[in-house]
C-alpha positions in Angstrom: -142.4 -0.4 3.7 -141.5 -3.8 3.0 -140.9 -4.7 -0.5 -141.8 -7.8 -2.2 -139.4 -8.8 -5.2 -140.6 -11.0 -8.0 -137.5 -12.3 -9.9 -139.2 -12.5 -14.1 -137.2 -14.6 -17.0 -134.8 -12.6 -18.9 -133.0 -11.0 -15.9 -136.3 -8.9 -14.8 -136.9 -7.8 -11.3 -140.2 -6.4 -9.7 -140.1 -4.3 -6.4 -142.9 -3.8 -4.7 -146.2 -5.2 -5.6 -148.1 -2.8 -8.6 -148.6 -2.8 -11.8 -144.7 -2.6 -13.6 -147.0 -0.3 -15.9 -147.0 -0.6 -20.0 -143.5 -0.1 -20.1 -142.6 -2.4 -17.9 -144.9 -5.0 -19.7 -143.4 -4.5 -22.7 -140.2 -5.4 -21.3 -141.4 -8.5 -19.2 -142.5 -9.6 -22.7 -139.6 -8.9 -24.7 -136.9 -10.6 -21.9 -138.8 -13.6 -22.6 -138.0 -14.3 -26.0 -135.0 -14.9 -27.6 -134.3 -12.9 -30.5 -131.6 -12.9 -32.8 -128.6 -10.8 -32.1 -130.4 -9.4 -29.3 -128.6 -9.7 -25.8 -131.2 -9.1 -22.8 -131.8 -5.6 -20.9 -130.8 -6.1 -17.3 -134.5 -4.5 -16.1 -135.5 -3.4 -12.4 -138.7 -2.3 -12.1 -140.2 0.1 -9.4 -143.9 -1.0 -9.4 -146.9 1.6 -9.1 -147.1 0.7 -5.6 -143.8 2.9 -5.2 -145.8 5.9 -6.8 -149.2 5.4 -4.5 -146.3 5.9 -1.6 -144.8 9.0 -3.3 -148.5 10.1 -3.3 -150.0 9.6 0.6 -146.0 10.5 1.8 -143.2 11.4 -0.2 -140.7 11.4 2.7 -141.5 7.7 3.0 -141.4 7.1 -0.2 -137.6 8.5 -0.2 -136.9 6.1 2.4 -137.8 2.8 1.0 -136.9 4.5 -2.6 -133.6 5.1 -1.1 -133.0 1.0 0.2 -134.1 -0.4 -3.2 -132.5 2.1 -5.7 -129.2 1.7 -3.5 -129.2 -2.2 -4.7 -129.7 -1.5 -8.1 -126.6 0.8 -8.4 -124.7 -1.5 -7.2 -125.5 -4.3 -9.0 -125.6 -2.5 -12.2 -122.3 -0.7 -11.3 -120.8 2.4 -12.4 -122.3 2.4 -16.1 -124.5 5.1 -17.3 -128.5 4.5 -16.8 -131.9 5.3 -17.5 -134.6 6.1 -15.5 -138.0 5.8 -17.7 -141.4 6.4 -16.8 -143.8 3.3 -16.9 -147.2 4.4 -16.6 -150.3 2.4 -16.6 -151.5 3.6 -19.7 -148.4 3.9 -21.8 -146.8 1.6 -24.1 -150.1 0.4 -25.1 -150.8 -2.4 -22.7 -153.0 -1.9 -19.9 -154.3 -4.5 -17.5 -152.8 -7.1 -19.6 -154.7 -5.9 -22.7 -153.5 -4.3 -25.8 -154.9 -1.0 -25.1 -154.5 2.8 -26.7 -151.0 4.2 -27.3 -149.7 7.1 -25.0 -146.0 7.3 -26.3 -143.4 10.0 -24.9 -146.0 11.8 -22.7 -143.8 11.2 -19.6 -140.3 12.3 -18.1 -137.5 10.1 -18.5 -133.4 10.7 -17.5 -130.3 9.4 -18.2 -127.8 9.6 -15.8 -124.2 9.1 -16.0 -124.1 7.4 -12.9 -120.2 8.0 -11.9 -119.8 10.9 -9.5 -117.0 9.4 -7.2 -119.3 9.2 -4.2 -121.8 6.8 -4.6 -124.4 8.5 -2.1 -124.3 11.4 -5.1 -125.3 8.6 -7.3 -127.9 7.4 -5.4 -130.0 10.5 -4.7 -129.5 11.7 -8.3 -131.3 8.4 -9.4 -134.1 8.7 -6.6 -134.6 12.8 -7.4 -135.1 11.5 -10.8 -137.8 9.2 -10.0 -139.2 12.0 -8.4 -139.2 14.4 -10.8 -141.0 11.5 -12.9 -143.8 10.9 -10.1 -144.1 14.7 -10.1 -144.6 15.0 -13.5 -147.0 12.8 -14.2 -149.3 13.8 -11.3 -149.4 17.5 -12.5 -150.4 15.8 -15.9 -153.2 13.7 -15.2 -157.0 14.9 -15.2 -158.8 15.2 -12.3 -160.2 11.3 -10.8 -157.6 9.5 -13.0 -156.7 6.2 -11.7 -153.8 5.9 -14.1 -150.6 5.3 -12.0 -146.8 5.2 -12.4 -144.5 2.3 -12.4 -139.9 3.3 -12.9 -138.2 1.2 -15.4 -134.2 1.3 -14.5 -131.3 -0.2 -17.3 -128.7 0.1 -17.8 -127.1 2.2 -20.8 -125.2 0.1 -23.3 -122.9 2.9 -25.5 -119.9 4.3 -26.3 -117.9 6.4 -23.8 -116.4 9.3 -26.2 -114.1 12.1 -24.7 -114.8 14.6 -27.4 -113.5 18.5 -27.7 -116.9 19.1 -25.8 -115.8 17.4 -23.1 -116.8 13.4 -21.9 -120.1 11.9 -23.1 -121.6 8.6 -23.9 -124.1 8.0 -26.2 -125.6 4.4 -28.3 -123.7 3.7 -31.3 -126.9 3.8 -32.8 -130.7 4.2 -31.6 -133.7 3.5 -33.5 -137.7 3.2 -33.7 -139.1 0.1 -35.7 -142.6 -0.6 -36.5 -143.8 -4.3 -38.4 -146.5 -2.3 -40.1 -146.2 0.9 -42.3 -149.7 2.6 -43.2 -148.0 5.4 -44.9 -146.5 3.3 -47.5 -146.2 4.5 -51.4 -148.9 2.7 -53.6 -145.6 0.9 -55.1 -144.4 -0.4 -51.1 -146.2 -3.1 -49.5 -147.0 -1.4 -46.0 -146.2 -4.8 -44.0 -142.8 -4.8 -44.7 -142.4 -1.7 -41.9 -139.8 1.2 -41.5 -137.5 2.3 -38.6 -136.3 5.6 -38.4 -132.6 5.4 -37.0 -130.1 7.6 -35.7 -126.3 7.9 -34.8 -126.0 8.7 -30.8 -129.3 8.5 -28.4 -132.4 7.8 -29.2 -133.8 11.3 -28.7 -132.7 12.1 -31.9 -134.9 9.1 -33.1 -138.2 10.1 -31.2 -138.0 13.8 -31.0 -138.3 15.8 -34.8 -135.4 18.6 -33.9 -133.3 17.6 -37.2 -133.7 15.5 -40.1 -132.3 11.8 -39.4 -132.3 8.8 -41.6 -135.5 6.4 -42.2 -135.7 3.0 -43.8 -138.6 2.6 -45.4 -139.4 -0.5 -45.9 -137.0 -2.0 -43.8 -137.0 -4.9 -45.9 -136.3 -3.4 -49.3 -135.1 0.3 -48.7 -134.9 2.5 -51.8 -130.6 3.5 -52.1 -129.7 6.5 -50.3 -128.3 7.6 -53.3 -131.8 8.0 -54.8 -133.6 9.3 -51.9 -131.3 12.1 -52.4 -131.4 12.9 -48.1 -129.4 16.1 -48.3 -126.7 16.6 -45.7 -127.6 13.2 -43.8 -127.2 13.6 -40.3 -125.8 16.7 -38.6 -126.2 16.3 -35.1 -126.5 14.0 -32.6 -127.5 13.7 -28.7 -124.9 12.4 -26.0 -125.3 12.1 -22.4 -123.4 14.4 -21.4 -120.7 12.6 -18.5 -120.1 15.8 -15.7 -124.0 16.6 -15.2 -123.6 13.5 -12.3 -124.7 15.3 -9.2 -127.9 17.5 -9.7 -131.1 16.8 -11.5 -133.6 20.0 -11.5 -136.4 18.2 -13.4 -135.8 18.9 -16.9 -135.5 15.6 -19.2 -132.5 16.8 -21.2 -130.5 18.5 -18.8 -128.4 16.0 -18.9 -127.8 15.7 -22.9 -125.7 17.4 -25.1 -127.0 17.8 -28.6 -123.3 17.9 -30.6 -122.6 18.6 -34.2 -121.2 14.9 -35.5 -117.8 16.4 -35.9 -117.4 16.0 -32.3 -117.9 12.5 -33.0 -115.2 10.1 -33.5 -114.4 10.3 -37.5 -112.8 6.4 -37.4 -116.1 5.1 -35.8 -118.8 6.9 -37.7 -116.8 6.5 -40.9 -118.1 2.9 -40.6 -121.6 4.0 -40.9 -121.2 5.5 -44.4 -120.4 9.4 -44.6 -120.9 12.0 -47.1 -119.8 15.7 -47.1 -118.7 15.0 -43.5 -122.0 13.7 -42.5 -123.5 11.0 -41.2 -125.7 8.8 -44.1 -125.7 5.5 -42.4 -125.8 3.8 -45.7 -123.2 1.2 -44.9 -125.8 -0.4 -42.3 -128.7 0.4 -44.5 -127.9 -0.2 -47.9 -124.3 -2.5 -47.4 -125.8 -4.3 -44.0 -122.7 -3.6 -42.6 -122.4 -5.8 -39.1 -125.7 -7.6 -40.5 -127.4 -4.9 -39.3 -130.3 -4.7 -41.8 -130.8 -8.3 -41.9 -131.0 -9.3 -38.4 -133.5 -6.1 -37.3 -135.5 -8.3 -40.2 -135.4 -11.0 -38.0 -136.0 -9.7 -34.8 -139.0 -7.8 -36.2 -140.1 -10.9 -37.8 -139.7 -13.1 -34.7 -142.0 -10.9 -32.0 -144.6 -10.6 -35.2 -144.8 -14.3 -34.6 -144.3 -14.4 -30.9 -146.3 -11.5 -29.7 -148.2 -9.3 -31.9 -148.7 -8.5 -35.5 -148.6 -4.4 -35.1 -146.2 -2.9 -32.7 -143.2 -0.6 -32.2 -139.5 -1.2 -30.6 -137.3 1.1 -29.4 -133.6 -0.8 -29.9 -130.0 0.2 -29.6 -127.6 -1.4 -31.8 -123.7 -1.2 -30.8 -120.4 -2.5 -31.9 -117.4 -3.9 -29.6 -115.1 -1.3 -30.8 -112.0 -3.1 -28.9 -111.1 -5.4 -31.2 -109.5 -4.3 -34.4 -110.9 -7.3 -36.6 -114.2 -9.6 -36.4 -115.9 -7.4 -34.3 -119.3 -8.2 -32.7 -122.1 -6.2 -32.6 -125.4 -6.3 -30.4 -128.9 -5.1 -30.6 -130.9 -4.3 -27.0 -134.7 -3.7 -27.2 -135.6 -0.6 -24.7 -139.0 -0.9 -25.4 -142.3 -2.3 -27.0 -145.2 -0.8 -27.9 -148.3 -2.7 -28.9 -150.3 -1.1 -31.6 -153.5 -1.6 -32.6 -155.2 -3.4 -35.5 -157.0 -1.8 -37.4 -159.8 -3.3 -40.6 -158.4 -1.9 -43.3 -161.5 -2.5 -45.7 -162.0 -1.0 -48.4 -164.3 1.8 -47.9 -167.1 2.9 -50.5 -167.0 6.3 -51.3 -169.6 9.1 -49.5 -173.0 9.4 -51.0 -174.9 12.5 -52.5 -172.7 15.0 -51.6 -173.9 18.2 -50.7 -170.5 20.0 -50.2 -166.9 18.7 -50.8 -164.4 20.6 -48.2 -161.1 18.7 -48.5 -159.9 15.7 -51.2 -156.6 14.7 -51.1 -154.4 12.1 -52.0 -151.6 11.6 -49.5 -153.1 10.7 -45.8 -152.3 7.8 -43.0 -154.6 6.6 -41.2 -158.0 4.8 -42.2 -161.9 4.7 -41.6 -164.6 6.9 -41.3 -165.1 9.9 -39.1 -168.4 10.7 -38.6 -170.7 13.8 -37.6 -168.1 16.0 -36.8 -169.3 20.0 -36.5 -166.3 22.2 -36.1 -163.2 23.0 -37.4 -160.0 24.6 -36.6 -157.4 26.5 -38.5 -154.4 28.3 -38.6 -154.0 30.4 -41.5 -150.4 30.2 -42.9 -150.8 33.4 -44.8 -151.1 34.8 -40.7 -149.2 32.1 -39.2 -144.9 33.0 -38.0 -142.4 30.9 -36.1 -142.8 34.0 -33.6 -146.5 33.0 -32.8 -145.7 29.7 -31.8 -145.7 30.0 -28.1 -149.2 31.8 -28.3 -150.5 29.5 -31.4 -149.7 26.6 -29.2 -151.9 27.7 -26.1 -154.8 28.7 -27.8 -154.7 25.1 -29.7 -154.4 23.4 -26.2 -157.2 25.5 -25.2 -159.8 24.8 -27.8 -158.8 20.9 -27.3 -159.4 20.9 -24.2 -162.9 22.7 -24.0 -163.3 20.0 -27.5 -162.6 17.6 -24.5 -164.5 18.5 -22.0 -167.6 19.1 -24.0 -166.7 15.1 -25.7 -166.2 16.6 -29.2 -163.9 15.8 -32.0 -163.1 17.9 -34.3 -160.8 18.7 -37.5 -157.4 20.8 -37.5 -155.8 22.1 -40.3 -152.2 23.7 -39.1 -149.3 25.2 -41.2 -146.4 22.5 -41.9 -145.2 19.5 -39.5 -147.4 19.6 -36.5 -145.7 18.6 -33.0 -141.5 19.2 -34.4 -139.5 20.1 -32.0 -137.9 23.0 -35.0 -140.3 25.9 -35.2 -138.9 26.6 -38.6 -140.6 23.7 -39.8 -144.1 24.0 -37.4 -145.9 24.2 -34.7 -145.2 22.2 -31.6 -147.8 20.4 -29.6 -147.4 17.4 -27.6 -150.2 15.1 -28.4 -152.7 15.6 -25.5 -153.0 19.0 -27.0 -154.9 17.9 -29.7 -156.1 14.7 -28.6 -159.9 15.4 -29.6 -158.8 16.2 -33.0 -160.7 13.3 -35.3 -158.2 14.6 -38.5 -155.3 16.9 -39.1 -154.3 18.4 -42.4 -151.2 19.9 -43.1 -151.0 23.2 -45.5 -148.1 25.2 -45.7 -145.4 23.2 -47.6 -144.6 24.8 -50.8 -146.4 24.5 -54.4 -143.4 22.1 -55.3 -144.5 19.4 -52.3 -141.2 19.5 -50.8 -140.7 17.6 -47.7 -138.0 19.9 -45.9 -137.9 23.5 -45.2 -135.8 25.7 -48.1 -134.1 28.5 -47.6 -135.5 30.3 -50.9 -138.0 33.1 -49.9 -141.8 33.8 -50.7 -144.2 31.1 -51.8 -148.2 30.8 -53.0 -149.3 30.2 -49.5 -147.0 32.1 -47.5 -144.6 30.3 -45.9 -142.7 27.1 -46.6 -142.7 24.4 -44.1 -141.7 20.7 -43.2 -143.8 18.3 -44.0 -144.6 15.0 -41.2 -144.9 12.8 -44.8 -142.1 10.2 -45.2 -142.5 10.4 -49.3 -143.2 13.4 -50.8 -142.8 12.6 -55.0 -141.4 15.8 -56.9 -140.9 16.3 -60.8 -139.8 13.5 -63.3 -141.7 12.9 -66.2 -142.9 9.6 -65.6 -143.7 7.2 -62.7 -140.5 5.9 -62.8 -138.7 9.1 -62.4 -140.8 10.2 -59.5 -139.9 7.5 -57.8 -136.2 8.1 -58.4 -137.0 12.0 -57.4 -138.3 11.2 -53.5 -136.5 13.0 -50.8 -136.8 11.3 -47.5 -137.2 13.5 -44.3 -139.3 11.1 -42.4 -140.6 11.5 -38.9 -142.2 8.1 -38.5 -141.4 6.9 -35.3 -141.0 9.8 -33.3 -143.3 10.0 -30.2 -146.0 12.5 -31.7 -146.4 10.1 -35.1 -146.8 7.3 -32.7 -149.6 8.8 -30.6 -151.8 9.8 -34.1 -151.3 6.3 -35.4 -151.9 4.5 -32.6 -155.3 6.6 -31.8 -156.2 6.4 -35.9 -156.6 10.1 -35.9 -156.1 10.8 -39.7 -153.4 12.6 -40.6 -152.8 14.4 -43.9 -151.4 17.1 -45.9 -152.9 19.3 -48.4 -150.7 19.9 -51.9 -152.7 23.8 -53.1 -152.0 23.9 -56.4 -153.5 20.1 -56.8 -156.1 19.1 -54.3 -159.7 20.3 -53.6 -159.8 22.6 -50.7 -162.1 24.9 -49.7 -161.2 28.4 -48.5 -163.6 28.7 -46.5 -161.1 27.0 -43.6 -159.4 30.1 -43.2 -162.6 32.3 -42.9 -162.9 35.3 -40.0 -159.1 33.7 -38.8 -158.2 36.1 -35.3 -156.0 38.7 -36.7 -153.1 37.8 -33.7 -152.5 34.4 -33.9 -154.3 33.4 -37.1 -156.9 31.0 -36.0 -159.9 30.4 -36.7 -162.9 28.5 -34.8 -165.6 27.3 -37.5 -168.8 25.5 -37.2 -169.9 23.4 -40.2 -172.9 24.6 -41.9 -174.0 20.7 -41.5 -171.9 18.1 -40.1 -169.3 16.6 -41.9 -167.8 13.0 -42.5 -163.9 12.3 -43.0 -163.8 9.1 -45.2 -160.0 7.9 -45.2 -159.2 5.1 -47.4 -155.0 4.6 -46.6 -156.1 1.3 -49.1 -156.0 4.2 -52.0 -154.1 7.3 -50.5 -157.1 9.4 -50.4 -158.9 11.0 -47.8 -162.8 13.2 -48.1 -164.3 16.0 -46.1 -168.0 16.2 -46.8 -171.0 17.2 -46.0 -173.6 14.2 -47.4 -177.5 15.2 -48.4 
C-alpha cells in the first residue's frame, strides 16, 4: 500500500486517502484557527482508507499500519498518546455537513508510550487501532457504509509518581458547550456550561462520580452556594507500567485514584475543601485566567465556525517554574451541534387524556403519534437488576428500530451513569428510538444526588441527569441560593440526547401530573412494562417555559 500524505494548517497530517472521519474534521477545523491561549494539537490522522484495508486484509493492513504508525512515534517521541476513533458519523460532521451527533460510541486508548524498546511501542499503538477497527465493525448494522478514520496526539499532562505507582494525567480536562438548553428560567441558556474535572477527561464524559460543572460559564453561581458536597473525590490517570499489552478494553490502561494520591501542592491551586478537589480557584477566582480565556475561546469558534457545538479541551500549567507560570489550553475535539427553532410552541388542543406534565425537561418540539411506552417500575426496580434491565431495554429498542418506531421511556433515576447506585446504564444506541425519556425515582425532596437515608414514597432514591434541581427556601431567592449542582452535562450519553433532540426529563411525584397507569402489568422480574396507548399520543416540549405534555388530543 502506498500512502499518500496531505500536510493541513495547524500541524495536521493525513495518511492515506479517506475520509479523516468527524473527528478528524473537527480537528482540521480547530488547527486552523487561532484561539486564545490555545497552543495547537500536533494531529496525524489515519484516514478510512486504513480501515477499508483492515477490512479486505488485516495482515496487510498491519503492514502498511506498521510503516506509518512507526513515523509518528518517532516524531512525537516518548510522551504519552492517544489513539481515538474517528468515524464517519461521529463528531457530528459528515461529508462536510453538520450532521447528527454520535458522541463516545467508539473505543479509544491512551498509551503511555515509554516501554524501553520502541518495537513494544509500536505494536501497542497498531493493536490499539485494531482493537478500534474491531470494535466498530462488531457495532455497525448490517449494510452500513459508515467507516473508520485513527486520530493520534499527543498527551499534554502531568507526569506524577504517586504511592500508586507512576501515572500521568491532564492537569485538568473538560467538556464546553456555547449553548445551554437546560438553563434555569433565571440563566440565559447562550452563555453555555462546561463540566470540568481534575486528571483525564474520562472523568468529564463518563458519570462514575460527581465532578464540578460551570453553569453558565460566563457567570457561574459561587461554589459556596451551590453547596457541591465533597467536591471531587477521584480522579482518572493513565496509568505509566501498562506499556506493553493492550487486550481491547478502553480503560485498561487507566487508574481511577482517590485525589489523595494526587500531588497536595498542585491541586491545592485549584481550591480544596475537606481534602477535596472544588476547583473554585479557576472557577470562581479565574486563577491562571482560566475562566476568562475558555470565554474567549468559546466565543471565538462561535464566530469562526458554528453557533452550537461542543469541545473537549485540556488545560495545564508549566509546573517548573516557581513564579509567573504559564498555562495552556489544547482542544481534543469538536463537536458540531445542531440548531434547533426554539419557537414558542402553543399548547395541545382538546385534550382527551393528560399522561405526564412536568416542569423541568431539555430538549424542545413536538413529538407526534407516538403509540407505546416503556417503563421500569422503581417500586420493582434494584441496582441488582441492572445487567438484565439493560438487555431487555436494548432489546425492545431495537425491535422499536427495526419496526421504525419511536417511542417513550420512563426509567428509575439518571439513565446511562456509569454508578448503578444512581441508575441504569445504557449506552445511547440502546435507546436510540426513544422520542422522550422521563426520569422517576429521585426522592419527594427533588434531590439531585443519591442519599444514604433509607425508604422513600416511590421506592428508591436515585441521581438525577438534571444540572439544577431547586430544594426548600421560602422564596425565589432562597431557592436559588438552595441549588445543589451534580451536573452531567457533557458527558457522552447527554451529548447523544441533545444532539438527537430526544426529550429528556424528570418527574418530581409529589408535584407533577403523572399517570399511574405507566407502571401497569410491569414483568414481575425485571419491572418493565411494554404499553400501547389507548390512542396515540403527542410530547409537546417547550425548553422556552420548562414544561413538557404527554397527551392524547380529541
Amino acid at each position: 500500500m502506498c500512502v499518500a500524505v496531505e500536510e493541513m494548517e495547524g500541524d495536521v497530517r493525513i495518511y492515506g486517502s479517506g475520509s479523516p472521519g468527524g473527528k478528524g474534521e473537527g480537528l482540521i477545523r480547530i488547527n486552523r484557527l487561532t484561539l486564545p491561549k490555545v497552543r495547537r494539537l500536533a494531529t496525524r490522522i489515519l484516514s478510512a482508507e486504513f480501515y477499508e484495508l483492515f477490512l479486505k486484509d488485516a495482515e496487510a493492513f498491519r503492514a502498511s499500519a506498521r510503516a506509518v504508525v512507526r513515523s509518528i512515534l518517532k516524531e512525537f517521541g516518548e510522551i504519552p498518546i492517544g489513539v481515538r476513533s474517528s468515524a464517519t458519523n461521529e463528531s457530528g460532521r459528515k461529508s462536510g455537513k453538520a450532521d447528527s451527533v454520535h458522541a463516545g460510541e467508539n473505543a479509544t486508548f491512551m498509551l503511555p508510550n515509554n516501554h524501553p524498546d520502541p518495537e513494544v511501542r509500536l505494536s501497542q499503538a497498531v493493536l490499539a487501532v485494531a482493537h478500534i477497527y474491531e470494535d466498530f465493525r462488531r457495532k455497525q448494522p448490517p449494510g452500513s457504509q459508515e467507516k473508520m478514520g485513527i486520530v493520534l496526539n499527543p498527551v499534554p499532562g502531568i507526569f506524577d509518581d504517586t504511592m500508586a505507582g507512576p501515572v500521568y494525567y491532564p492537569y485538568i480536562s473538560g467538556v464546553a458547550s456555547s449553548f445551554f438548553p437546560h438553563a434555569l428560567k433565571n440563566q440565559n441558556p447562550w452563555e453555555g456550561f462546561a463540566r470540568i474535572a481534575f486528571g483525564h477527561g474520562y472523568a468529564a464524559v463518563l458519570d462514575d462520580f460527581p465532578v464540578i460543572s460551570m453553569a453558565t460559564i460566563r457567570n457561574p453561581i459561587p461554589i459556596d452556594l451551590l453547596r457541591i458536597g465533597k467536591g471531587q473525590e477521584y480522579f482518572y490517570a493513565l496509568d505509566m507500567t501498562r506499556n506493553a499489552e493492550l487486550k481491547g478494553e478502553e480503560l485498561e490502561t487507566m487508574k481511577k485514584l482517590h485525589v489523595r494520591f494526587a500531588n497536595f501542592h498542585k491541586i491545592r491551586m485549584l481550591g480544596i475543601q475537606h481534602n477535596l478537589i472544588t476547583i473554585e480557584e479557576l472557577v470562581q477566582k479565574d486563577h491562571f485566567a482560566f475562566r476568562t480565556n475558555l470565554v474567549e475561546i468559546m466565543e471565538t469558534i462561535s464566530r469562526r465556525i458554528a453557533r452550537h457545538f461542543q469541545i473537549e479541551f485540556v488545560f495545564n500549567v508549566d509546573f517548573s517554574r516557581k513564579s509567573d507560570r504559564e498555562s495552556a489550553f489544547h482542544i481534543v475535539q469538536l463537536t458540531e451541534l445542531p440548531e434547533l427553532d426554539y419557537h414558542a410552541l402553543s399548547a395541545p388542543g382538546n385534550i382527551r387524556r393528560n399522561y405526564l406534565d412536568i416542569s423541568n425537561s431539555q430538549g424542545h418540539g413536538i413529538a407526534a403519534n407516538i403509540e407505546r411506552a416503556v417503563a421500569v417500575s422503581p417500586f420493582l426496580y434494584s441496582p441488582e437488576k441492572q445487567a438484565v434491565v439493560r438487555e431487555r431495554i436494548s432489546r425492545i429498542n431495537s425491535d422499536m428500530r427495526k419496526r421504525g418506531e419511536r417511542y417513550i421511556l420512563i426509567v428509575p433515576g439518571r439513565l446511562g451513569s456509569k454508578n448503578p447506585e444512581w441508575g441504569i446504564f445504557v449506552d445511547y444506541r440502546d435507546v436510540d428510538q426513544a422520542a422522550a425519556i422521563f426520569e422517576y425515582g429521585v426522592d419527594v425532596a427533588g434531590r439531585s444526588e443519591p442519599l444514604p437515608e433509607e425508604g422513600s414514597l416511590t421506592g428508591g432514591i436515585y441521581g438525577s441527569h438534571f444540572l439544577y434541581v431547586l430544594q426548600g427556601g421560602f422564596d425565589e431567592d432562597q431557592k436559588k441560593l438552595a441549588t445543589r449542582m451534580y451536573g452531567t452535562q457533557g458527558t457522552h450519553f447527554l451529548t447523544n440526547l441533545m444532539g438527537h433532540n430526544v426529550f429528556y426529563g424528570y418527574v418530581t411525584p409529589q408535584q407533577d401530573a403523572f399517570d399511574p397507569w405507566f407502571f401497569s402489568s410491569p414483568d414481575p422480574e425485571t419491572g418493565i412494562s411494554i404499553l400501547k396507548f389507548p390512542e396515540p399520543v403527542s410530547v409537546y416540549a417547550d425548553s422556552l417555559n420548562q414544561r413538557c405534555r404527554v397527551v392524547s388530543e380529541k
